[in-house]
N, C-alpha and C positions, 0 to 999 in steps of 0.2 A: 501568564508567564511574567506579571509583574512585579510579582512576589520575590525576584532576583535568583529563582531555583531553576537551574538547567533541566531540560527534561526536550525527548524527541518532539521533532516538530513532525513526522511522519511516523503513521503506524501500518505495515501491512500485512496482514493475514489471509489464512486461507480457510476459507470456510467449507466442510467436505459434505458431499450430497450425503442423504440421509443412510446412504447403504458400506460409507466409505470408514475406514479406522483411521481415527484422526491424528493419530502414533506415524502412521506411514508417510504424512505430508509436511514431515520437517523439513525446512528450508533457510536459509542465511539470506541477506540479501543486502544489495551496494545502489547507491545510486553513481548510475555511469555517466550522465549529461543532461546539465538542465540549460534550456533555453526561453525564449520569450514565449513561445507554444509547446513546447515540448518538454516533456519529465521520461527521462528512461533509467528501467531500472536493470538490473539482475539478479536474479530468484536462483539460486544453487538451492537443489532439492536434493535430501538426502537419499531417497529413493524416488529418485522421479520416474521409472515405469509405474507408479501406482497414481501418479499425476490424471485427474480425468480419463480412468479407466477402464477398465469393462465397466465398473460400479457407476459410470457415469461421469458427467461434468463438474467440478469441482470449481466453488469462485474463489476468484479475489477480492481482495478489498482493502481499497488504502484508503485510508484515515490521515485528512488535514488537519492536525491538532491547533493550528495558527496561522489562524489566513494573513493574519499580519507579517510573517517572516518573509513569505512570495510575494518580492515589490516588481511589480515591471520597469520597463527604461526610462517610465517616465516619474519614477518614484514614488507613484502612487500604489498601492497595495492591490493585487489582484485579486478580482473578487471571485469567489469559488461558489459556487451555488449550493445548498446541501442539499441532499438524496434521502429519502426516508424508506425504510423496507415494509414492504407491507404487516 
């Protein structure tokens, strides 16, 4: 991001189990309060009876596009560990 082009620092998706139409898991979503431990969001789903449904569990998945934006109290940048999917 130092190229001066704005762009999200957070991406989050839904990934739908394999039996699920991925049409039916649109969602909007805010962040409602961040703290020193805490990130909360909210996912408005446009149909959310289809959320983790009969077809199964369906994940999330949020994307830290810039570890450097999340400073803690003490200015130093929080470090995020990455996650790899098998």
């Amino acid at each position: 991001m130092s190229n001066g082009t704005i762009a999200p620092v957070l991406e989050i998706n839904v990934i739908p189990n394999s039996d699920q139409d991925p049409s039916l898991l649109e969602f909007t979503w805010e962040l409602i309060e961040m703290g020193k431990n805490l990130i909360k969001f909210q996912l408005t789903f446009e149909q959310a009876v289809y959320v983790s449904s009969a077809y199964g569990p369906d994940i999330i998945q949020v994307i830290f596009r810039d570890r450097y934006m999340f400073v803690g109290t003490n200015d130093l940048a929080i470090s995020l560990q990455e996650s790899h999917s098998p």
